[in-house]
C-alpha positions as CSV (number, residue, x, y, z in Angstrom):
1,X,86.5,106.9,99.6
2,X,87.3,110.4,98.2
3,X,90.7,111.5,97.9
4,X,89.9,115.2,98.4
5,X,90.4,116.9,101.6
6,X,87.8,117.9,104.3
7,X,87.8,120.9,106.1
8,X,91.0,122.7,106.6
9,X,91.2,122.4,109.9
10,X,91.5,118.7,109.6
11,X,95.2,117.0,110.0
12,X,95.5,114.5,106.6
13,X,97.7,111.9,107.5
14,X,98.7,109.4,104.4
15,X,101.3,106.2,104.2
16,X,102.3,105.2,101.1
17,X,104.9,102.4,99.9
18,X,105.9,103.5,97.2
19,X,107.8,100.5,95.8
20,X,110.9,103.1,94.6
21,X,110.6,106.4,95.6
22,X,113.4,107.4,92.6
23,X,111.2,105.3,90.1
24,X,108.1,106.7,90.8
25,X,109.3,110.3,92.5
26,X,107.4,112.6,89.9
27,X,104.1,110.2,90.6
28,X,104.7,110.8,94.2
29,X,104.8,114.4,93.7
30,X,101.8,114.7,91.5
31,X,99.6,112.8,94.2
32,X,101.4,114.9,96.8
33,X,100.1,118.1,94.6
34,X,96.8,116.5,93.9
35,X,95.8,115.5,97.9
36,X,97.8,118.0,100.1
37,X,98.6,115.7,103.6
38,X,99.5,117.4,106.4
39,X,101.8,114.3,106.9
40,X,103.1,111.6,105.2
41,X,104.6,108.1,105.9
42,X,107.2,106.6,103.0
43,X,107.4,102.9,102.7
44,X,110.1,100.4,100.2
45,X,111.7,103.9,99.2
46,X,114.7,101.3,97.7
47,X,116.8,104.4,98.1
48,X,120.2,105.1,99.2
49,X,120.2,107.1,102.6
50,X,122.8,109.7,100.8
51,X,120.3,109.7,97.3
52,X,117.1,110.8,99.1
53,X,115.7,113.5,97.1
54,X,115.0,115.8,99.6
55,X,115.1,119.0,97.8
56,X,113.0,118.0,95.4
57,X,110.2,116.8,98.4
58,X,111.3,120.2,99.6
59,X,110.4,122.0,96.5
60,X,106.7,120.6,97.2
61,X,106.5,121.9,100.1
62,X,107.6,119.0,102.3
63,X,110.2,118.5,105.0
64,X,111.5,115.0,105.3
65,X,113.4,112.7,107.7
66,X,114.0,109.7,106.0
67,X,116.3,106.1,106.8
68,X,117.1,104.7,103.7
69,X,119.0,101.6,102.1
70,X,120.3,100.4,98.9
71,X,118.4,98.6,96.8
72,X,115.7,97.6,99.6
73,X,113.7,98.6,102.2
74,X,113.5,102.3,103.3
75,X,111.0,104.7,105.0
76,X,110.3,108.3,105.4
77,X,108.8,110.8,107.1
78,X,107.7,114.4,105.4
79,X,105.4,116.8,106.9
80,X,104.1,120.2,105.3
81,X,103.4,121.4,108.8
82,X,106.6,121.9,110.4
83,X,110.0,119.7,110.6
84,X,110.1,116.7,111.8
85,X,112.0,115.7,114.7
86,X,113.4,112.5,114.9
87,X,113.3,110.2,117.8
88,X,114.0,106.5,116.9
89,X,115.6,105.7,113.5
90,X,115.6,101.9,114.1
91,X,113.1,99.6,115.9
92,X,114.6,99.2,119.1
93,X,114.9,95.2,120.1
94,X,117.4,94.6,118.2
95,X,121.2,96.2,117.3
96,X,122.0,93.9,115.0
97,X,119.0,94.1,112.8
98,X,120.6,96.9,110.4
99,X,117.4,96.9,107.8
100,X,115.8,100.1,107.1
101,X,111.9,99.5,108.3
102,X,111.2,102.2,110.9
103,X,111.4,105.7,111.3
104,X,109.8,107.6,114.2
105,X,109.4,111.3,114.8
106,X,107.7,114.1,116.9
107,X,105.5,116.1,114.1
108,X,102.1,118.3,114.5
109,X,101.7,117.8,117.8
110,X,101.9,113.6,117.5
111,X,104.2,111.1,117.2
112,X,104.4,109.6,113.9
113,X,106.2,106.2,113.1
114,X,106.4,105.3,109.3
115,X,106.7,101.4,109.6
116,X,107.7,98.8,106.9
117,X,107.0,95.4,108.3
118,X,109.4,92.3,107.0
119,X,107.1,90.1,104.6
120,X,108.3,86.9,105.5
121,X,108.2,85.2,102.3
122,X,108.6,81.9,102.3
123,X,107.2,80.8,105.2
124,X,108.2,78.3,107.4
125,X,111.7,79.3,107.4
126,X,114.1,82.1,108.8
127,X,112.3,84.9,106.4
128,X,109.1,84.4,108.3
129,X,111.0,83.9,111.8
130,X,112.4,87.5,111.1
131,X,108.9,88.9,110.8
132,X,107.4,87.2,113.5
133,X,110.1,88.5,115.6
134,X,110.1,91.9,114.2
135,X,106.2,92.1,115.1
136,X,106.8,90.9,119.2
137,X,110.0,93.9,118.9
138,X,107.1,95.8,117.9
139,X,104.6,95.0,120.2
140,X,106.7,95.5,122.8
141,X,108.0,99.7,121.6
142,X,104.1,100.3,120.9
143,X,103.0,99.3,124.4
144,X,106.0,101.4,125.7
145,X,104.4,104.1,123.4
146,X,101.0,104.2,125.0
147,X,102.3,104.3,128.5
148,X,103.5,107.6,127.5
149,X,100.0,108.8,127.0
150,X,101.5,111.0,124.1
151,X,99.5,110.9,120.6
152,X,100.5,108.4,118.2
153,X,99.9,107.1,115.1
154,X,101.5,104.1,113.7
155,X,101.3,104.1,109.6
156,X,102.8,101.6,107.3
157,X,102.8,98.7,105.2
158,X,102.4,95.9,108.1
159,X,102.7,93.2,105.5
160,X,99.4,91.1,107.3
161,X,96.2,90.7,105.8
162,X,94.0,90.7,109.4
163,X,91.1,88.6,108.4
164,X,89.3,87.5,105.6
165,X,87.1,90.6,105.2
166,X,90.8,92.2,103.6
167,X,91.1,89.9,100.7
168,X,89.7,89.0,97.6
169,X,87.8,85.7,97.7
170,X,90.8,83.2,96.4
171,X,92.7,80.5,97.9
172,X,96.0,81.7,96.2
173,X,97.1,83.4,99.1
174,X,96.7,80.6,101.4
175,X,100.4,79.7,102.0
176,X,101.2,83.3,102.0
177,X,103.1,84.4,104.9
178,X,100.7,87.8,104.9
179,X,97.9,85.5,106.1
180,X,99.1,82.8,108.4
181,X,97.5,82.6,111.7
182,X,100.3,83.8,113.4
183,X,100.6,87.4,111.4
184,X,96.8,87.6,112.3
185,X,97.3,87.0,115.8
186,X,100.2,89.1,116.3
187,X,98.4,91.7,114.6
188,X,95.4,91.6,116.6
189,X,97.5,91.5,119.8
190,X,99.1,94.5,118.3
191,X,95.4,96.0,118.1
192,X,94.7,94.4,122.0
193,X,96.9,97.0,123.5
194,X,94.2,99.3,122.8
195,X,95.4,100.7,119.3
196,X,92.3,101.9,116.6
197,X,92.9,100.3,112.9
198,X,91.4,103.7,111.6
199,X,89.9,102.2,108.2
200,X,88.6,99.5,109.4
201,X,86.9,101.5,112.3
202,X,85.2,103.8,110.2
203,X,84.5,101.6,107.5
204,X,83.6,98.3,109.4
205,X,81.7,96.4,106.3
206,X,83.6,97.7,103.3
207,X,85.2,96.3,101.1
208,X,88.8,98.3,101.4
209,X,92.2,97.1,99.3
210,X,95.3,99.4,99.3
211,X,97.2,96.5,97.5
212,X,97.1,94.8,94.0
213,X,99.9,92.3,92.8
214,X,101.3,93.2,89.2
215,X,100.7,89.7,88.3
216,X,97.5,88.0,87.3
217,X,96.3,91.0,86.2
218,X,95.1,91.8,89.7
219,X,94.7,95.2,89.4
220,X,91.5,95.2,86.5
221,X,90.4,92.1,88.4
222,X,89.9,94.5,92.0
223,X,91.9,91.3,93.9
224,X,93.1,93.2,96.3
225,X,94.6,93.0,99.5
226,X,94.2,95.7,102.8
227,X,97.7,95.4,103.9
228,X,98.3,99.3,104.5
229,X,97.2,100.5,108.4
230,X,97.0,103.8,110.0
231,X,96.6,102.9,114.0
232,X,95.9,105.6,116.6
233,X,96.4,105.7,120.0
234,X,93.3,106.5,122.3
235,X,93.8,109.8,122.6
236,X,94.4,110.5,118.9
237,X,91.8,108.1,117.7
238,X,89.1,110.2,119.5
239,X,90.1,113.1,117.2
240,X,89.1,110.3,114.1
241,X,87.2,111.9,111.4
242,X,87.6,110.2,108.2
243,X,89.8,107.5,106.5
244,X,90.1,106.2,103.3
245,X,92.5,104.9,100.3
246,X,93.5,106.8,97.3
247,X,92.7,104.1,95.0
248,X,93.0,105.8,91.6
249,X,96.7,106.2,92.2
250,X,97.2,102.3,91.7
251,X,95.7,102.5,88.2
252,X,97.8,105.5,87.2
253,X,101.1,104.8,84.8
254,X,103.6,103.4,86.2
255,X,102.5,102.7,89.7
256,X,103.5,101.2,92.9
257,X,101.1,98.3,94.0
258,X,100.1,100.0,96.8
259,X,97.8,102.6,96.6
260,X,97.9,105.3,99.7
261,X,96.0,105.0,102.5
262,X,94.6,108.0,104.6
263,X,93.0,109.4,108.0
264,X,92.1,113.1,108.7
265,X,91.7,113.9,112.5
266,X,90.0,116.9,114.0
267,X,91.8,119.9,115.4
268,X,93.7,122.5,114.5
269,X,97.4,122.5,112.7
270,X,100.3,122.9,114.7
């Protein structure tokens, strides 16, 4: 699980929620310095749309597109490769869902959404009806995505634990709304479409986390969670090379509770 890049003709692609992007921004742009992606998906920035800090991400090297929200919330796109061009700022499905959680854009060649997925904490009740229903909006975009036949990858904190192989052996979790059968299954219908979970492809019998809760000293413990996913379309996932998480970033000062998760696919930089 290296966090060091491959050849340089490989495309890094990285999500990250950063659980505050202001917070945390000079630990952002030391791992940004340290790994080099090509591209880069933002999660829980907890920014203000109009207190992105865009030059700084620009001093890095980075060009960002970014939907943020006060207080909660908030994704991004940056790319070291070219600008980003927007195409869908909200999840379509719908109009009245005003909550920062998707950002899509036309980067390197591929379509890149950056997507943070409602939690749906406490479940039963109208949290967890928001996420389930966020998940079948979507479903139903990414299916629209793949008829397009255009390259895609869809990064982000989906909030879902997909089976048992993703979680520390506890039963702590068990009324968590991350792991109820019916985030798995919407998950894994999300992955029927024909979508590749990279990590898990590559790395079918590891043990992977790209979260750690702050509390019951989870962290020194390794109780994680693999909650972060990169998934490719067929026609990007055949491009697959490597994937893994940056898991010393979680152990650093200071840090999120996510650590970034990574793919690098073959071919050159556009």
């Amino acid at each position: 699980m290296a966090a060091r890049r491959g050849a340089r003709s490989r495309l890094r692609i990285a999500t990250f929620n950063v659980n505050g992007l202001t917070s945390r921004l000079d630990a952002v742009l030391a791992w940004l310095g340290d790994t080099q992606p090509d591209i880069v998906c933002l999660q829980e920035l907890k920014t203000p749309h109009d207190k992105f800090p865009e030059k700084a991400l620009a001093q890095a090297g980075y060009a960002s597109v970014w939907a943020g929200q006060k207080s909660w919330n908030g994704v991004a796109i940056l790319s070291r490769i070219g600008e980003p061009v927007v195409t869908r700022s909200r999840l379509p499905g719908d109009p009245a869902d005003e909550q920062a959680r998707y950002i899509e854009a036309a980067v390197g060649g591929l379509v890149i959404a950056s997507i943070y997925l409602p939690n749906g904490n406490p479940q039963p009740g109208p949290k967890f009806d928001y996420k389930l229903a966020w998940f079948a909006r979507l479903r139903r975009h990414a299916a629209g995505l793949l008829k397009t036949g255009a390259p895609v990858a869809l990064a982000g904190d989906y909030n879902v634990v997909p089976t048992a192989q993703d979680i520390y052996e506890t039963t702590s979790y068990d009324d968590d709304a991350l792991l109820q059968p019916e985030s798995r299954k919407a998950y894994a219908a999300l992955l029927k479409q024909g979508w590749t979970d990279a990590i898990r492809h590559l790395h079918p019998d590891e043990t992977i986390y790209t979260f750690w809760d702050y509390m019951r000293k989870r962290w020194p413990r390794n109780a994680g969670l693999r909650i972060d996913h990169l998934l490719l379309s067929p026609s990007i996932a055949s491009r697959l090379k490597a994937a893994g998480v940056d898991r010393d970033v979680r152990g650093k000062p200071h840090a999120s509770d996510h650590a970034p998760a990574w793919i690098e696919l073959s071919g050159p930089k556009r």
